[in-house]
Backbone atoms as SQL, in Angstrom:
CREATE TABLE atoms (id INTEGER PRIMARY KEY, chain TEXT, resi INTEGER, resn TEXT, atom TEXT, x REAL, y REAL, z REAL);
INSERT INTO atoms VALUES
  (1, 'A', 1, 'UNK', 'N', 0.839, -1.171, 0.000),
  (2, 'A', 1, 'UNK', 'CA', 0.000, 0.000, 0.000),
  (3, 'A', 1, 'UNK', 'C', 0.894, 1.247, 0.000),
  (4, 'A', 2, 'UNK', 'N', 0.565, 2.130, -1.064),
  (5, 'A', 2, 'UNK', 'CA', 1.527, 3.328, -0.906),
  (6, 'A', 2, 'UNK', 'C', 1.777, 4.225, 0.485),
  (7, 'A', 3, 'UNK', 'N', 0.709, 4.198, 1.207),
  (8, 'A', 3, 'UNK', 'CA', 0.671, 5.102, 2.747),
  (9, 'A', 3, 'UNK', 'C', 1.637, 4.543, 3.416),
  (10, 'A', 4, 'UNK', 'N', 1.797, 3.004, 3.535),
  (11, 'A', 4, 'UNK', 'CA', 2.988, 2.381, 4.214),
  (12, 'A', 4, 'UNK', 'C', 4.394, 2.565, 3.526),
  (13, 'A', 5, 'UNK', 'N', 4.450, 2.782, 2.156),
  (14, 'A', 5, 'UNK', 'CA', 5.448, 2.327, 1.037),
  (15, 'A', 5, 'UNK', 'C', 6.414, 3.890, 1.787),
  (16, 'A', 6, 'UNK', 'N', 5.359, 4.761, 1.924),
  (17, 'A', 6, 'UNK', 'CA', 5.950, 6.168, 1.950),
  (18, 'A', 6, 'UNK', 'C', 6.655, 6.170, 3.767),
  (19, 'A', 7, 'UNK', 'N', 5.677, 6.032, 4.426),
  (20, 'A', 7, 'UNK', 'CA', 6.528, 5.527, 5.855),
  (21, 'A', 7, 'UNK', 'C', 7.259, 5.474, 6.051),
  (22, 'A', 8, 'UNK', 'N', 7.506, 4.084, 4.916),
  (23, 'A', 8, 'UNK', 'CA', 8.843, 3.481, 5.114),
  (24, 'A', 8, 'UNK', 'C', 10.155, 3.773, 4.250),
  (25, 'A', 9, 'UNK', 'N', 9.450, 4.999, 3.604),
  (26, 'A', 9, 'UNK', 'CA', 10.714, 5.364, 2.866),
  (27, 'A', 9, 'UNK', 'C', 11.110, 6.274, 3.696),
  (28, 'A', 10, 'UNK', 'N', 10.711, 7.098, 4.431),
  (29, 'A', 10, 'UNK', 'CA', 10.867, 8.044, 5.687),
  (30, 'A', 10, 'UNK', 'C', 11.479, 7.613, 6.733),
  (31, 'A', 11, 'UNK', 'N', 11.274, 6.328, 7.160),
  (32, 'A', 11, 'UNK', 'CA', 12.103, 5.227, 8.106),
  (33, 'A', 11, 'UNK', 'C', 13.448, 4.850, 7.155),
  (34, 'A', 12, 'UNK', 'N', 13.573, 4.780, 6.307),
  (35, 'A', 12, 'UNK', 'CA', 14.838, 4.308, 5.940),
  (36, 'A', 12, 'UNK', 'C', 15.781, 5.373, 5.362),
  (37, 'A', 13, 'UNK', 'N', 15.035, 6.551, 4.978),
  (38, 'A', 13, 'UNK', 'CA', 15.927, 7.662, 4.770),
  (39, 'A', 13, 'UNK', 'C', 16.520, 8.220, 6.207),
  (40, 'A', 14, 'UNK', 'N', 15.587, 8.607, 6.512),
  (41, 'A', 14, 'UNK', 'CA', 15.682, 9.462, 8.387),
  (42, 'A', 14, 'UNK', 'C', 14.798, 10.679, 8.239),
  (43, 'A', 15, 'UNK', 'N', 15.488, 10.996, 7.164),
  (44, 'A', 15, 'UNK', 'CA', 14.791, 12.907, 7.168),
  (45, 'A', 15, 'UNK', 'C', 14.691, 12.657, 5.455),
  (46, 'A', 16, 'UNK', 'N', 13.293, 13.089, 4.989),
  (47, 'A', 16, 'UNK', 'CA', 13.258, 14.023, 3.436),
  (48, 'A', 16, 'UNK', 'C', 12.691, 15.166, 3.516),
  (49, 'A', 17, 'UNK', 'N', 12.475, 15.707, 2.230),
  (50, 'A', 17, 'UNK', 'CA', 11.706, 16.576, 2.081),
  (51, 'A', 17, 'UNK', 'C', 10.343, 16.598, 1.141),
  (52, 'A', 18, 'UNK', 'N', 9.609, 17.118, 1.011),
  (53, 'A', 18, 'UNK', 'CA', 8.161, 16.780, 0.380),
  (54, 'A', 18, 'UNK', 'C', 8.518, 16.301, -1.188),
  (55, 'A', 19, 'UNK', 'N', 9.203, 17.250, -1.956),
  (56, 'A', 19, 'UNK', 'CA', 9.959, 17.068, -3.387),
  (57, 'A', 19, 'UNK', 'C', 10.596, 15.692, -3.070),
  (58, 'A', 20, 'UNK', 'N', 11.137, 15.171, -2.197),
  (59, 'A', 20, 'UNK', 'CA', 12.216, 13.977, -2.676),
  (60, 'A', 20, 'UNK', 'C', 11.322, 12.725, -2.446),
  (61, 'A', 21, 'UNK', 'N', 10.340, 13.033, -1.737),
  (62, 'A', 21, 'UNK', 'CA', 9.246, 11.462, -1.406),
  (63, 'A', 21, 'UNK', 'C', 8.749, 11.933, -2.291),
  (64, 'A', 22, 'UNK', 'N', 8.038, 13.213, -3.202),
  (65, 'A', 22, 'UNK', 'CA', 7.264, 13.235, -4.590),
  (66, 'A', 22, 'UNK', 'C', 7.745, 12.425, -5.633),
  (67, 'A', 23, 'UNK', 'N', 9.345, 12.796, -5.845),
  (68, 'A', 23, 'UNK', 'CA', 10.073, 12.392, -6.922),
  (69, 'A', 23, 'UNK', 'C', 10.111, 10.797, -7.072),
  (70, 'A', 24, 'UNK', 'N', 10.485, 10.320, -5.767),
  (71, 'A', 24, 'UNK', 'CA', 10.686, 9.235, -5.107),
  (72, 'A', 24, 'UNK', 'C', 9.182, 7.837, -5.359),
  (73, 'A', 25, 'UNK', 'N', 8.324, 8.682, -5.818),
  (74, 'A', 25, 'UNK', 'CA', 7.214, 7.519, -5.863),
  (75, 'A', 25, 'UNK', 'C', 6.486, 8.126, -7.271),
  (76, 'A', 26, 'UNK', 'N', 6.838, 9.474, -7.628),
  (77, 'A', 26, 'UNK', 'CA', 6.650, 9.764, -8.860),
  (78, 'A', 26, 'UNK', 'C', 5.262, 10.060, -8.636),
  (79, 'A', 27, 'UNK', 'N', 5.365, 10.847, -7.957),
  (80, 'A', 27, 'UNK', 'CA', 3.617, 11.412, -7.819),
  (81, 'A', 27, 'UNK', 'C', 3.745, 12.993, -7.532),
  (82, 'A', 28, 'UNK', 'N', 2.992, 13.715, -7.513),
  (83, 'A', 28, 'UNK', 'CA', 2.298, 15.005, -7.349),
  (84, 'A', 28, 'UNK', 'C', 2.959, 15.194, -6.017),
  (85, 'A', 29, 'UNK', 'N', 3.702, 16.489, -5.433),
  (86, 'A', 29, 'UNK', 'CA', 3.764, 17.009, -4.126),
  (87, 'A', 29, 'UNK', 'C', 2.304, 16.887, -3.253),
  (88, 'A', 30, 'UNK', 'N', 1.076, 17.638, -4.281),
  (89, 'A', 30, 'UNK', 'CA', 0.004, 17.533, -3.548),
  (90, 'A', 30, 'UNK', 'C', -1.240, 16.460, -3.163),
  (91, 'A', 31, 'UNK', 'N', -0.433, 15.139, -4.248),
  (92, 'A', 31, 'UNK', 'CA', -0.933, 13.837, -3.603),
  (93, 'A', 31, 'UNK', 'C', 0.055, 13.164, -2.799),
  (94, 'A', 32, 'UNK', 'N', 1.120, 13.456, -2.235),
  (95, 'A', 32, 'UNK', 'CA', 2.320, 12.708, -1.235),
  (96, 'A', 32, 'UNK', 'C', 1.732, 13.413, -0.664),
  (97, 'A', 33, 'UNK', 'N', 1.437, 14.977, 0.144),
  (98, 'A', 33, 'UNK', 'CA', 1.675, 15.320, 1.572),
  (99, 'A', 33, 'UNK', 'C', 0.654, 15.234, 2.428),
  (100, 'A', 34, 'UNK', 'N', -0.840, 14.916, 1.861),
  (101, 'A', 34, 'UNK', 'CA', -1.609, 14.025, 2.654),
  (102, 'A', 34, 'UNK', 'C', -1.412, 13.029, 3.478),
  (103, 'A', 35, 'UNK', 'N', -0.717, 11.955, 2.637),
  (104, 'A', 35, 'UNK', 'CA', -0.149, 10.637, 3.227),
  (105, 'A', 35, 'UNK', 'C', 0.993, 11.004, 4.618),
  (106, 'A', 36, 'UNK', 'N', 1.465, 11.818, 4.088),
  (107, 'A', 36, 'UNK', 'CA', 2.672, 12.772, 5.100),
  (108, 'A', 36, 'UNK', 'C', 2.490, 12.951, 5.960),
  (109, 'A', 37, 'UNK', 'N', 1.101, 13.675, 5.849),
  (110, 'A', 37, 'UNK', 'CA', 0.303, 14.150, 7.241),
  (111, 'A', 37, 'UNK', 'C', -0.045, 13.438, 7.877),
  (112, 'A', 38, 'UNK', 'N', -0.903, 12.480, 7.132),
  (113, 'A', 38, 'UNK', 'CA', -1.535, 11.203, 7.890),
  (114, 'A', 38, 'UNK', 'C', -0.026, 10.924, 8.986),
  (115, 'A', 39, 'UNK', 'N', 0.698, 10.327, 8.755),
  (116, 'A', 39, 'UNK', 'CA', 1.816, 9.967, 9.558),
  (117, 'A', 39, 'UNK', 'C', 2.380, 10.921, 10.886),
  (118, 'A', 40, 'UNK', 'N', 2.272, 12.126, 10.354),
  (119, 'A', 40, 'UNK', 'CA', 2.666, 13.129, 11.607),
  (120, 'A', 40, 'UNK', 'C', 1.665, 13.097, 12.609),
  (121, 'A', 41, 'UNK', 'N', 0.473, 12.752, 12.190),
  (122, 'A', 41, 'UNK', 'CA', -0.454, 12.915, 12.957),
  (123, 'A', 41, 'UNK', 'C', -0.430, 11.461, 14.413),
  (124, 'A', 42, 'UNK', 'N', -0.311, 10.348, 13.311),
  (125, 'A', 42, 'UNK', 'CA', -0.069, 9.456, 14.420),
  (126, 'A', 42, 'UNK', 'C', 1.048, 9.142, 15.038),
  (127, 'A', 43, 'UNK', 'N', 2.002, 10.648, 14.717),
  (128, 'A', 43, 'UNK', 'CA', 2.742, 10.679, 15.865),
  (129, 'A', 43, 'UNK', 'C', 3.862, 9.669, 14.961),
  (130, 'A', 44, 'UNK', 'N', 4.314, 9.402, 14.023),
  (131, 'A', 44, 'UNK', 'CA', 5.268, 8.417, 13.341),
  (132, 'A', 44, 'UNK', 'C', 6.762, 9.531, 12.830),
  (133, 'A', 45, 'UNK', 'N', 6.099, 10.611, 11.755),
  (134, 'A', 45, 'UNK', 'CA', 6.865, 11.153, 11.131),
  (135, 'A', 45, 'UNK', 'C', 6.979, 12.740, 12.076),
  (136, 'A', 46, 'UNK', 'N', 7.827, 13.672, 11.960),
  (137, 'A', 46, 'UNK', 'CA', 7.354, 14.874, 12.604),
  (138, 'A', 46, 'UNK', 'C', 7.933, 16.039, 11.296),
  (139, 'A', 47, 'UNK', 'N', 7.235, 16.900, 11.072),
  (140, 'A', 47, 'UNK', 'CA', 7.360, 18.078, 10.383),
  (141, 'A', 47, 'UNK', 'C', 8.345, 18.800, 10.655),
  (142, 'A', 48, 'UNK', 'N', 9.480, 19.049, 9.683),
  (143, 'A', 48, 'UNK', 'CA', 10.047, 20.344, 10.247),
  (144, 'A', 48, 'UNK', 'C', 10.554, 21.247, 9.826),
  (145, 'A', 49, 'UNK', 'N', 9.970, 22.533, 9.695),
  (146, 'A', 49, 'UNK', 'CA', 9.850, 23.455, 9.043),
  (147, 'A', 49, 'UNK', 'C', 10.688, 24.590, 9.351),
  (148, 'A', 50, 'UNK', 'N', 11.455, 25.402, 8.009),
  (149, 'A', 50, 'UNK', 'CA', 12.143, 26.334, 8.476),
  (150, 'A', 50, 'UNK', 'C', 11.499, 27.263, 8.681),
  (151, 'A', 51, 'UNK', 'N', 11.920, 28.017, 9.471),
  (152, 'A', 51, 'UNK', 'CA', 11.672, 29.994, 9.466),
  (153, 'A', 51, 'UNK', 'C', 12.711, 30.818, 8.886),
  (154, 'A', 52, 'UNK', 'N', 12.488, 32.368, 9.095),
  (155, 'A', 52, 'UNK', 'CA', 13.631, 32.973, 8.387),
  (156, 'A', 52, 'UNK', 'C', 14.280, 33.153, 9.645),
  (157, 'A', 53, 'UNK', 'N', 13.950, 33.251, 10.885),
  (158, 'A', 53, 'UNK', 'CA', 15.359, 33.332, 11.979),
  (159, 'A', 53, 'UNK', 'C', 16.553, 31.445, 11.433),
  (160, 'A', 54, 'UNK', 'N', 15.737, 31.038, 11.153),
  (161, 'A', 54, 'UNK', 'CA', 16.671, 29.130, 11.020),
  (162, 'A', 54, 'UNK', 'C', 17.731, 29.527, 9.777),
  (163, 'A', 55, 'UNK', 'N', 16.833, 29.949, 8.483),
  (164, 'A', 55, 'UNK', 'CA', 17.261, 30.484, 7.373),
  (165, 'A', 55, 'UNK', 'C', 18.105, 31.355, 7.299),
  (166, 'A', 56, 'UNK', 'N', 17.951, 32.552, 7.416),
  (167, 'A', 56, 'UNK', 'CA', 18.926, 33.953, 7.447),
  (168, 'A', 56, 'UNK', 'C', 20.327, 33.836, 7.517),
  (169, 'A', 57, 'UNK', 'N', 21.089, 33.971, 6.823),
  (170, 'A', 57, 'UNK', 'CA', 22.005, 34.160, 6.694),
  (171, 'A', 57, 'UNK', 'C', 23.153, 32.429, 6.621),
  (172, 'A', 58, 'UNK', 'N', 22.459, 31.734, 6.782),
  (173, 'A', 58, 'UNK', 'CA', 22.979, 30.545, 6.283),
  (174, 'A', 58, 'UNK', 'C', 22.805, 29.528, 5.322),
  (175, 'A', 59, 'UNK', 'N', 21.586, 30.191, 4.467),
  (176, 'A', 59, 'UNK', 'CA', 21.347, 29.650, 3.018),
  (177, 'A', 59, 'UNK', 'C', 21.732, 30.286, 1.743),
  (178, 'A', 60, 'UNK', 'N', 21.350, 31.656, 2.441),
  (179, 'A', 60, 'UNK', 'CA', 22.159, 32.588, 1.539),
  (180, 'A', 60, 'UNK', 'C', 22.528, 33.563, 1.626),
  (181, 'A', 61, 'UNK', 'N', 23.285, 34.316, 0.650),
  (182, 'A', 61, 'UNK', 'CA', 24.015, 35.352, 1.335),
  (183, 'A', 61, 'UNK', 'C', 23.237, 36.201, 1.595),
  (184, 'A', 62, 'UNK', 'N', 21.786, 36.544, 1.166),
  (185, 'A', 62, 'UNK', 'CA', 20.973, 37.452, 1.133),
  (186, 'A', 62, 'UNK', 'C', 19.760, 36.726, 1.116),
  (187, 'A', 63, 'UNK', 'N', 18.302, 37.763, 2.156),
  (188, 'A', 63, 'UNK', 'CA', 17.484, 37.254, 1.449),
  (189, 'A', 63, 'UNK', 'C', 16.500, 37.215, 0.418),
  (190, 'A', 64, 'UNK', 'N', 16.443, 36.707, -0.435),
  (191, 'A', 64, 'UNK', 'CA', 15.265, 36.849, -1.233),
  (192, 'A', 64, 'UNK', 'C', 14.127, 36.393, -1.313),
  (193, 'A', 65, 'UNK', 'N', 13.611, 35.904, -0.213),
  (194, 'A', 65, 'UNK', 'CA', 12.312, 35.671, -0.347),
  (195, 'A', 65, 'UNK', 'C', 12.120, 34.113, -0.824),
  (196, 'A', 66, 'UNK', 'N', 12.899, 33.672, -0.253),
  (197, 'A', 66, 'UNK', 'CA', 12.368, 31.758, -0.596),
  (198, 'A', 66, 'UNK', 'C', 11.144, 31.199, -0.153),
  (199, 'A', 67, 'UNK', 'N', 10.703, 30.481, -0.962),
  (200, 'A', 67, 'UNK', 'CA', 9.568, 29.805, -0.475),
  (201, 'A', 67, 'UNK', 'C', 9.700, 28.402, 0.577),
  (202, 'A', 68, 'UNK', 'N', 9.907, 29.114, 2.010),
  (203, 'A', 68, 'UNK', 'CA', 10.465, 28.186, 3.197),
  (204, 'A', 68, 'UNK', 'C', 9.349, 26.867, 3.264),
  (205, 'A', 69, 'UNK', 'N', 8.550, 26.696, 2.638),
  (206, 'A', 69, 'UNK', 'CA', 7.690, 25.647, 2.553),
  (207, 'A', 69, 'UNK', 'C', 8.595, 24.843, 2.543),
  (208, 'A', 70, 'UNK', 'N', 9.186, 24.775, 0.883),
  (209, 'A', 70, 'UNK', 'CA', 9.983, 23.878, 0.049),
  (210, 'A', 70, 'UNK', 'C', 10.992, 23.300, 0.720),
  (211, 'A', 71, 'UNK', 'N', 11.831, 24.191, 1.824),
  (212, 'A', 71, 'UNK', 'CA', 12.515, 23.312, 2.389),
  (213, 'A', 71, 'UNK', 'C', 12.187, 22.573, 3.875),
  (214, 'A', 72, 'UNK', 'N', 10.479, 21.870, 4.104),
  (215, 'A', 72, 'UNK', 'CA', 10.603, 21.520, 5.075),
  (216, 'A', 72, 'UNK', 'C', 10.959, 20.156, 4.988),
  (217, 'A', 73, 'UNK', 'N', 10.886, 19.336, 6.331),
  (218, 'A', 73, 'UNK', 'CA', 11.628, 18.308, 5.912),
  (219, 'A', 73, 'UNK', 'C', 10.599, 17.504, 6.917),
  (220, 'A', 74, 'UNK', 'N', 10.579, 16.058, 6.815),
  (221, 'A', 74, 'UNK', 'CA', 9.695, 15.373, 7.116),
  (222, 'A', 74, 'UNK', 'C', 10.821, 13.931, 8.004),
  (223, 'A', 75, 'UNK', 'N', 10.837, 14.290, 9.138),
  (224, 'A', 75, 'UNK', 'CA', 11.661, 13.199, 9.811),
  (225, 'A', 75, 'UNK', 'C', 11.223, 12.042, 10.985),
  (226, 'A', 76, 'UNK', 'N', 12.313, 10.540, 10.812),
  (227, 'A', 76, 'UNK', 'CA', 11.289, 9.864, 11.675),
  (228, 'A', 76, 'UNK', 'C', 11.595, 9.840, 12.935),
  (229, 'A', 77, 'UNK', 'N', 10.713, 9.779, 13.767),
  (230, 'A', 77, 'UNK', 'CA', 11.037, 9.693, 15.148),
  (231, 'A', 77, 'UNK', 'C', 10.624, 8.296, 15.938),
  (232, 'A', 78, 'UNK', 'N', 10.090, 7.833, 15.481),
  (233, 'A', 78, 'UNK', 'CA', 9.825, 6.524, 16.351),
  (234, 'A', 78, 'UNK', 'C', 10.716, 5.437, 16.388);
């Protein structure tokens, strides 16, 4: 079942990001991060999202306005 397939690609990576489990099963960002969620929710995977205090000045030299979505990252904890 893909909901598990994705899990467990999250368990065997450690940490991704939404793009690399998209790429990774070859589906839509906005049909993976449902499944994503599902998982954070029961407490499996945990979200983790930058800000611009995390960002600033160590992604780039300046900022321009990134879309900090893109780099959150989805890691396992259990």
């Amino acid at each position: 079942m893909l909901i598990t397939a994705i899990r467990d690609y999250i368990q065997l990576q450690g940490r991704a990001n939404l793009q690399d489990v998209a790429r990774h099963f070859r589906l839509s960002s906005s049909a993976v991060e449902p499944m994503l969620n599902f998982w954070v929710k029961k407490g499996v995977i945990k979200l983790i999202k930058r800000d611009l205090l995390t960002c600033a000045g160590k992604q780039c030299s300046t900022c321009i306005s990134c879309n900090l979505d893109a780099y959150a990252s989805y890691v396992w904890i259990e």
